[in-house]
C-alpha positions in Angstrom: -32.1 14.2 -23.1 -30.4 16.8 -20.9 -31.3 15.0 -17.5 -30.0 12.1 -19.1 -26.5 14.0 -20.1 -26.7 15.8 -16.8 -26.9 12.4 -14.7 -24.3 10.7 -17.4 -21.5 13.3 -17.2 -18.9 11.4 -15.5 -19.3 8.1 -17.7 -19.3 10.2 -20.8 -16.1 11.6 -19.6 -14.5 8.7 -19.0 -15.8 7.0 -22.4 -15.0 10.7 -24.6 -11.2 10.0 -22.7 -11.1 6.6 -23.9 -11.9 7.7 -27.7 -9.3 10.2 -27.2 -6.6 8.6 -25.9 -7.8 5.7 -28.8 -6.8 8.7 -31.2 -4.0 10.3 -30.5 -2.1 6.9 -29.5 -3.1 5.9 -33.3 -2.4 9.3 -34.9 0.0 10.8 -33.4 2.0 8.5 -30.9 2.0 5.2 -33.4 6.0 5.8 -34.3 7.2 6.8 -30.6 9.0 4.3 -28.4 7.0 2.1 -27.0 7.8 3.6 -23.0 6.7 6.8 -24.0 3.6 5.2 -25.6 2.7 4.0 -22.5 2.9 6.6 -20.6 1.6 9.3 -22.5 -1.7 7.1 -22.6 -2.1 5.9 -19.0 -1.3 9.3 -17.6 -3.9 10.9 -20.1 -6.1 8.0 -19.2 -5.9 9.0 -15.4 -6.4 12.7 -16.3 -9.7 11.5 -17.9 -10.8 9.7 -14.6 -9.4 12.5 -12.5 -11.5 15.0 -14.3 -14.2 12.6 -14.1 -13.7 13.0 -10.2 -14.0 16.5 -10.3 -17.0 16.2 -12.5 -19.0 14.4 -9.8 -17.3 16.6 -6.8 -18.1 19.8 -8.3 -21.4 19.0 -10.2 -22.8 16.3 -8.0 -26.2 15.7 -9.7 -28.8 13.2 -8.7 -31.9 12.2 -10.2 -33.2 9.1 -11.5 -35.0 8.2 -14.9 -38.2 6.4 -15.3 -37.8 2.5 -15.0 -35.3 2.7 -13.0 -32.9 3.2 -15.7 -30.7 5.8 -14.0 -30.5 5.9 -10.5 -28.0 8.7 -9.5 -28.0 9.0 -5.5 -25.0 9.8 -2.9 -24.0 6.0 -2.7 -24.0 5.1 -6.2 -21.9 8.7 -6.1 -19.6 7.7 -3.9 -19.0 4.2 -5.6 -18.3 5.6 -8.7 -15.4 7.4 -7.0 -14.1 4.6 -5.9 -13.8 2.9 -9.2 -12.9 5.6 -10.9 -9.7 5.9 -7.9 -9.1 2.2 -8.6 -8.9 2.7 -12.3 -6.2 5.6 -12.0 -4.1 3.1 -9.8 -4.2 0.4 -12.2 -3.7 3.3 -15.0 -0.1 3.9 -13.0 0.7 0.4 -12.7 0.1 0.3 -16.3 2.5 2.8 -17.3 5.4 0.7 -17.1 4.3 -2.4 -19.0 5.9 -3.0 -21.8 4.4 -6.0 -22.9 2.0 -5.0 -26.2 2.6 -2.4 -28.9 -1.8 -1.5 -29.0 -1.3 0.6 -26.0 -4.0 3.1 -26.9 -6.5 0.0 -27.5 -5.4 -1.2 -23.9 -6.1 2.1 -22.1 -9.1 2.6 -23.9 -10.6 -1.0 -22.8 -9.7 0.1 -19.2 -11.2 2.9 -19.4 -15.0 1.8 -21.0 -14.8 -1.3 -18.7 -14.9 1.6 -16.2 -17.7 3.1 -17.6 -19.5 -0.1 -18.0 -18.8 -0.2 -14.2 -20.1 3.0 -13.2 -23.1 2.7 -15.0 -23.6 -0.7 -13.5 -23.6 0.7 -9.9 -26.2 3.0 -11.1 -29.2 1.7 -12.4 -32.0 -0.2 -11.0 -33.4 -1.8 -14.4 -32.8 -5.7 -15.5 -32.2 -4.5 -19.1 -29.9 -1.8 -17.7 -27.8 -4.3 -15.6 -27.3 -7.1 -18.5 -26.2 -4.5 -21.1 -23.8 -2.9 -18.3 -22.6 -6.4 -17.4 -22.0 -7.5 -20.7 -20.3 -4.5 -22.0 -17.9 -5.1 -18.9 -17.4 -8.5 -19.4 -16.8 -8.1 -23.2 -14.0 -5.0 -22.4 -12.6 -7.6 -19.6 -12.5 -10.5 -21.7 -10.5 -8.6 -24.5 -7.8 -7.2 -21.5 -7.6 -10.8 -20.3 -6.2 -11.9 -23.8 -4.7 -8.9 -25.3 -0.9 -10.6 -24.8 -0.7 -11.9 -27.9 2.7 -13.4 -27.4 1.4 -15.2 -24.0 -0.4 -18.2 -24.2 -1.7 -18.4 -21.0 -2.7 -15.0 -22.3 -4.5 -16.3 -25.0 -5.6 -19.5 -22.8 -6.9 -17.3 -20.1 -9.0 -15.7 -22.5 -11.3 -18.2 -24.3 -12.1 -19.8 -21.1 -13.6 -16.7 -19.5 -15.2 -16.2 -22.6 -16.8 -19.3 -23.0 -17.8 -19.4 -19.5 -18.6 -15.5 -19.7 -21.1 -16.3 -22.4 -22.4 -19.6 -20.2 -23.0 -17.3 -17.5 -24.4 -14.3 -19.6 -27.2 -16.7 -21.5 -28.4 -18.0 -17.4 -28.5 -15.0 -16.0 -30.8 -13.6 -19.2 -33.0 -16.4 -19.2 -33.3 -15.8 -15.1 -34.1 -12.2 -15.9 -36.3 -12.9 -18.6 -38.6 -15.0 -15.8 -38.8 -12.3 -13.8 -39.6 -10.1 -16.7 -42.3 -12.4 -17.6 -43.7 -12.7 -13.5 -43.7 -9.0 -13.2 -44.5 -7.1 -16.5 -41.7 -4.6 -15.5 -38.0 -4.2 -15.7 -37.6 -2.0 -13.1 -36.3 -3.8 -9.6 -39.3 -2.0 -7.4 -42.0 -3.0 -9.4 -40.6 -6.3 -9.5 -40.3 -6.5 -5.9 -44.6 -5.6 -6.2 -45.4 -8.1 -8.1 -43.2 -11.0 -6.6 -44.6 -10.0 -3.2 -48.2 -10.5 -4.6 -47.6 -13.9 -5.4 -44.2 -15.2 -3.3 -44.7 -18.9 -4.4 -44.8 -19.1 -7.7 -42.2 -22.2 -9.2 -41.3 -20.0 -12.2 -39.9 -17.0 -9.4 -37.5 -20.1 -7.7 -36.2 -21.3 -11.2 -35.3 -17.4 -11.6 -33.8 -17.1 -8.5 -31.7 -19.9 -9.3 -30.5 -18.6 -12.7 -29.9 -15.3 -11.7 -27.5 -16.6 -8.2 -25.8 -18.7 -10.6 -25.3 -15.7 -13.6 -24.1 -13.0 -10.6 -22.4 -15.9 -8.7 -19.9 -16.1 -11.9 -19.2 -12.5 -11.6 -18.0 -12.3 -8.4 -16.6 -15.6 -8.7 -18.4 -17.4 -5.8 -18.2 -20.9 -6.0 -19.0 -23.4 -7.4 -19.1 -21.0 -10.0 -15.6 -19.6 -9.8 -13.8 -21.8 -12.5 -12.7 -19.3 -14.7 -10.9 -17.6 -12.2 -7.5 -19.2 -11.1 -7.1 -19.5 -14.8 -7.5 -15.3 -15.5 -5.6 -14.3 -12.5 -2.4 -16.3 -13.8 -3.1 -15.7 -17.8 -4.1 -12.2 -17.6 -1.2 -9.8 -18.2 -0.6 -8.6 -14.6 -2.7 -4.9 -15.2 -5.7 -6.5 -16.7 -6.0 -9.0 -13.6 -5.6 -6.4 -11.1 -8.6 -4.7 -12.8 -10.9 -8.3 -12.9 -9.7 -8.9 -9.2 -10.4 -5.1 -8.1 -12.6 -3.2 -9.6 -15.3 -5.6 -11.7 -15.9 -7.0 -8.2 -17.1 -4.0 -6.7 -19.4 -3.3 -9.6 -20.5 -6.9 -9.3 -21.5 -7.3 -5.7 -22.9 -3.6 -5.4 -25.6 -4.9 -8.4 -26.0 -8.2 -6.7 -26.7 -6.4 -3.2 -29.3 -4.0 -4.8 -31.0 -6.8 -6.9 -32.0 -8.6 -4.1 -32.3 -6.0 -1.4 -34.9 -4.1 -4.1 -36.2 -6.6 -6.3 -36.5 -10.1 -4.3 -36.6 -8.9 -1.2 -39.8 -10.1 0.1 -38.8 -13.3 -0.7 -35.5 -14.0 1.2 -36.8 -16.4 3.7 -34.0 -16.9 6.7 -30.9 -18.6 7.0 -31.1 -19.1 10.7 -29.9 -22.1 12.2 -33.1 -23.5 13.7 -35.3 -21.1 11.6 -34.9 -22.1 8.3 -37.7 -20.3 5.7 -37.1 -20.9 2.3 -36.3 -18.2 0.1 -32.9 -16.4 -1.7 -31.0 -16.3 1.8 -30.6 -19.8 2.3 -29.4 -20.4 -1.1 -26.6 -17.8 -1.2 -25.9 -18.8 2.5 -24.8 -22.2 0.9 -23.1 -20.4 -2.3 -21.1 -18.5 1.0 -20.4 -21.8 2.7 -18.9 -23.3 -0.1 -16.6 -20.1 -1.3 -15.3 -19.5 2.0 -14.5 -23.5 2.4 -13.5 -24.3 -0.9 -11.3 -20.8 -1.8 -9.2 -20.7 1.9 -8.5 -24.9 1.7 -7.4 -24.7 -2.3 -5.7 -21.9 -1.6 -3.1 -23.7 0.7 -2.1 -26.0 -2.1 -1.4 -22.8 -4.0 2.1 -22.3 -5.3 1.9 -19.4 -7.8 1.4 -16.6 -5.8 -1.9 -15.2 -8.5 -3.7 -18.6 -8.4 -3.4 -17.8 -4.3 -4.8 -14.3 -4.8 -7.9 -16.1 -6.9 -8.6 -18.7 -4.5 -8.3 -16.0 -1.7 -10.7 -14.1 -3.8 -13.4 -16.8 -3.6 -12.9 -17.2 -0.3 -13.5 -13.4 0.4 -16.4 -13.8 -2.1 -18.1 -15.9 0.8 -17.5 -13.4 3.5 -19.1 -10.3 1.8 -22.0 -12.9 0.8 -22.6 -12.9 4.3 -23.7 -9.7 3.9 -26.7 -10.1 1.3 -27.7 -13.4 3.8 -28.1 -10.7 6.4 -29.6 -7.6 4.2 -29.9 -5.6 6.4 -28.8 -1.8 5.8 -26.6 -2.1 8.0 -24.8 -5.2 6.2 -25.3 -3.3 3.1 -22.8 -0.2 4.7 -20.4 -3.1 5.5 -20.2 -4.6 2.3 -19.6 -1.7 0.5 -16.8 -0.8 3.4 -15.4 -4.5 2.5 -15.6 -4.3 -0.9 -13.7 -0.9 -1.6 -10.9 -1.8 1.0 -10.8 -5.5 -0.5 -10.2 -4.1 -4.1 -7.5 -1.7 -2.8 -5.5 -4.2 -1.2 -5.7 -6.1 -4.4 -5.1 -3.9 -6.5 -2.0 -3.2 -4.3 -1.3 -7.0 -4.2 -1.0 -7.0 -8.3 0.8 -4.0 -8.2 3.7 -6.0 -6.4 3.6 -8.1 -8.8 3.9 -5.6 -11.3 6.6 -4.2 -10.0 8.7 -7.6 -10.0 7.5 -8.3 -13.7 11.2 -7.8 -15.0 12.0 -10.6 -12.5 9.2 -13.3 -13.8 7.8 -13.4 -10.2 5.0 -15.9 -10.5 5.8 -18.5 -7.4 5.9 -18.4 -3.6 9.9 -19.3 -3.7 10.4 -16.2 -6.1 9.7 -13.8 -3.4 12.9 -15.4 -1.3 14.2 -12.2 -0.3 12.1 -9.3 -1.5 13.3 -7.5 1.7 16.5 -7.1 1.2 15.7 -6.7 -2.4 13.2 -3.9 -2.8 12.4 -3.4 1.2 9.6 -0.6 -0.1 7.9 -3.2 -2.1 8.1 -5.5 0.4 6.4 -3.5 2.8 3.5 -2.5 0.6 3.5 -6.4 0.1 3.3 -6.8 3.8 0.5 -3.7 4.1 -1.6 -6.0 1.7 -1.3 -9.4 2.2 -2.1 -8.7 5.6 -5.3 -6.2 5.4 -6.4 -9.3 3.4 -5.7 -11.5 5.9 -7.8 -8.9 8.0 -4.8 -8.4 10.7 -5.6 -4.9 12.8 -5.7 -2.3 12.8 -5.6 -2.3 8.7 -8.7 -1.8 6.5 -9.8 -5.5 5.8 -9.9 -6.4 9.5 -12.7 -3.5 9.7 -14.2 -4.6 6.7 -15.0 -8.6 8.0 -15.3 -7.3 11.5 -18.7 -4.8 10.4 -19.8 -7.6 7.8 -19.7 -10.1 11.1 -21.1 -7.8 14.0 -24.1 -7.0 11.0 -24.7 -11.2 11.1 -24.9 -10.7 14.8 -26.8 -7.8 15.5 -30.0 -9.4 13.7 -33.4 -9.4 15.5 -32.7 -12.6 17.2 -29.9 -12.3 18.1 -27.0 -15.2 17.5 -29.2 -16.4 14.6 -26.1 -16.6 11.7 -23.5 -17.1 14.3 -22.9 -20.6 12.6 -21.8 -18.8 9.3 -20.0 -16.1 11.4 -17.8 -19.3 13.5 -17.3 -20.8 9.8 -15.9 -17.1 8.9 -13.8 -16.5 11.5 -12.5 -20.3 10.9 -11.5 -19.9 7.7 -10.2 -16.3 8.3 -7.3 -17.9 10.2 -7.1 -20.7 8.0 -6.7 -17.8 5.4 -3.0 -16.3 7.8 -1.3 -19.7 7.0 -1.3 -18.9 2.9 -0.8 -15.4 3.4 2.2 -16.1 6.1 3.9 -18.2 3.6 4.2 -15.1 1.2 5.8 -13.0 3.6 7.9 -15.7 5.3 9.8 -16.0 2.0 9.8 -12.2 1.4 11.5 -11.8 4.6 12.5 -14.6 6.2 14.4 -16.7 3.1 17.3 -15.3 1.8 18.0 -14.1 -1.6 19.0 -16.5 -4.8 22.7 -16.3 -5.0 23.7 -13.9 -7.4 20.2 -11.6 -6.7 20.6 -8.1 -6.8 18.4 -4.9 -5.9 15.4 -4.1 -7.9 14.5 -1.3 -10.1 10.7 -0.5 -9.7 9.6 2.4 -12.3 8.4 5.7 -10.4 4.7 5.4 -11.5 4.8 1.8 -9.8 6.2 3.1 -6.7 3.9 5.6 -6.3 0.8 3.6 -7.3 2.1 1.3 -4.5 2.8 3.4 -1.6 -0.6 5.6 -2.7 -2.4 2.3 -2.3 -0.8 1.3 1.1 -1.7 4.7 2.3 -5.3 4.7 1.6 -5.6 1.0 3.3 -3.7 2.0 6.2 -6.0 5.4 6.5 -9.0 3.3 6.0 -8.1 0.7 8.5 -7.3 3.6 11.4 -10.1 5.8 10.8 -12.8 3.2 9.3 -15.4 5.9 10.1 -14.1 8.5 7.2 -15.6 5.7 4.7 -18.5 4.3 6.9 -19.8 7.8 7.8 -20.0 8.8 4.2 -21.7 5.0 3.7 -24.2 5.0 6.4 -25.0 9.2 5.1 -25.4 8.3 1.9 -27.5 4.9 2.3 -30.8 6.5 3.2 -31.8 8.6 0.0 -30.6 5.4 -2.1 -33.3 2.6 -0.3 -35.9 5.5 0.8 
């Protein structure tokens, strides 16, 4: 019980903040007005997370429990700083809506889908990662509908649900085939057994199950449906958190199932060298985002259904990682991952920001320049690290995740998926472009004033822009620490 507290202590933080907050918003704050509501319970949310930081900077324990039920190392360290940095952004952006009087419910869901997250990145145990994945998706699906008022809210909602719990009851029956092949839960002994006998039928069909349960979380295609619909439904906070943070806990659980538990049976997606195996199939699953997320997104007009095809479309790039897995494409995807969910986050924090002004189209943005010129420059940061322009974090992020698809033992064998990439990458300017082209290029509606953006948005915004900017001129400060910490996590 005390290793287990001892390796725990930031997620208990983070949970005993939630409860907390959940209290005093209900006993004591229940009669304030409704702006100081909100902000008393974000900012005490982000003291939570910030002393959940300190928690794992000052006592930085590492261990592991039998199973593989707790795997506490430097990585799954340092990703659980950068959710818990994600969730204080989100936590400012939040501390301007306005748009539900259960504020300390709100903050409280952000915070356990944290936890949920955090524990998610650290364990190595099938059991471990469903009940992790399913306590995030039940916190997420709550945030997604929690505007009662909206129905797009409410919309938005049931249909992650009811695909959530689709995608929930395939990925169990896929981990309860492996469960069955093995005898174990834990990914390494998995990874024995499988290797003893790679063949079996029983170990494709769970292959299958589980690509298709973890492909809905990340929201690869073709099983992405549910996403276009959250990232316009969702009030504006709770989509920044399904488009940032969940996707970082997703892929990082993703990555180490397969690199621990299936990896003797990857087989190669090399053109001219096909074996069969995992690879092949989420080379296809990569294929089809990265087509079918940049070409939908060009028909795009509201600005969030862009960000969610653009999302799908990135899903396919950092998939090219796990085709590869290699270490080496594991320290870019995690680079990738991070930077993507900060220049989303910073996306929907624009977005945020222009709520009073019912942004939700391209032709909304006419303007922005001369309207809020900060914004628009954060917009501008953003849009185009996503669009991986130099020298900002996301063009770091696909350029490591491309030279790890080249640098393979023969050499040049995935440079089919890497010319698809970089195809749809520039595909992927011509949305982006048409964003900013209206932001500074069109001119205002007549009648258009300045806007007002609350001081926690500004800050979250220009805090967000900073760290993408940092990231994309000195890519080592986040690699180093990657590649340092990789070794005692895959020892």
């Amino acid at each position: 019980m005390k290793e287990l507290l001892r390796l725990t202590a930031p997620e208990i933080v983070v949970a005993l903040a939630g409860l907390l907050v959940l209290i005093l918003d209900l006993g004591f704050l229940r009669r304030a007005a409704l702006a100081t509501r909100f902000r008393f319970s974000s900012v005490a949310s982000g003291i939570g997370c910030a002393i959940a930081l300190g928690v794992l900077a000052k006592f930085p324990a590492q261990g592991s429990l039998p199973a593989g039920m707790l795997v506490v190392n430097p990585l799954t360290q340092l990703l659980q700083i950068a959710l818990l940095v994600l969730a204080i952004l989100v936590l400012l952006l939040v501390a301007s809506a306005r748009f539900t009087t259960h504020v300390g419910e709100y903050c409280a869901l952000i915070l356990f889908a944290t936890t949920a997250m955090m524990l998610l990145v650290s364990t190595q145990n099938l059991l471990l990662i469903f009940i992790a994945i399913e306590f995030l998706s039940l916190s997420l699906y709550i945030l997604t509908a929690f505007d009662k008022e909206s129905r797009p809210s409410a919309e938005a909602g049931l249909k992650y649900f009811l695909f959530g719990g689709m995608s929930a009851g395939i990925l169990l029956f896929g981990f309860s085939l492996l469960y069955g092949l093995s005898g174990s839960l834990a990914l390494q002994a998995i990874a024995a057994a499988v290797n003893a006998s790679p063949g079996d039928p029983l170990l494709t069909i769970a292959i299958v199950l589980v690509v298709a349960g973890l492909g809905f979380k990340i929201a690869a295609a073709p099983f992405h449906m549910w996403a276009p619909e959250v990232y316009q439904g969702a009030p504006t906070w709770s989509a920044a958190l399904v488009a940032s943070s969940s996707k970082v806990a997703s892929f990082i659980a993703l990555f180490v199932f397969f690199h621990l538990g299936l990896m003797g049976t990857a087989g190669n997606a090399a053109w001219g060298g096909y074996a069969a195996g995992w690879a092949p199939l989420i080379a296809l699953v990569a294929v089809v985002s990265m087509l079918w997320g940049n070409l939908a997104a060009i028909a795009q007009t509201s600005v969030r259904r862009l960000l969610a095809y653009s999302a799908i479309g990135h899903a396919g790039y950092m998939l090219i990682a796990l085709v590869v897995h290699s270490r080496q494409s594991l320290v870019a995807m995690v680079y990738y991952v991070i930077t993507y969910a900060l220049a989303t986050v910073g996306a929907f924090g624009v977005l945020a920001a222009l709520e009073s002004e019912k942004v939700d189209t391209i032709a909304d943005f006419a303007g922005l320049g001369k309207r809020a010129p900060d914004v628009a420059f954060c917009l501008l940061i953003f849009l185009l690290s996503l669009a991986g322009i130099p020298p900002l974090a996301g063009f770091f992020g696909k350029f490591y995740v491309f030279v790890s698809a080249l640098e393979l033992a023969d050499h040049f064998a995935l440079l089919w998926l890497v010319l698809l990439a970089l195809a749809m990458s520039v595909v992927s300017f011509y949305y982006y472009l048409r964003v900013l082209k209206q932001a500074y290029v069109a001119e205002p509606m007549a009648g258009a004033g300045n806007i007002r953006v609350p001081v926690t948005t500004r800050i979250a915004l220009w805090a967000t822009a900073a760290l993408v900017v940092i990231l994309g001129c000195f890519p080592d400060l986040l690699m180093n620490r990657i590649a340092g910490a990789l070794p005692a996590a895959f020892h």
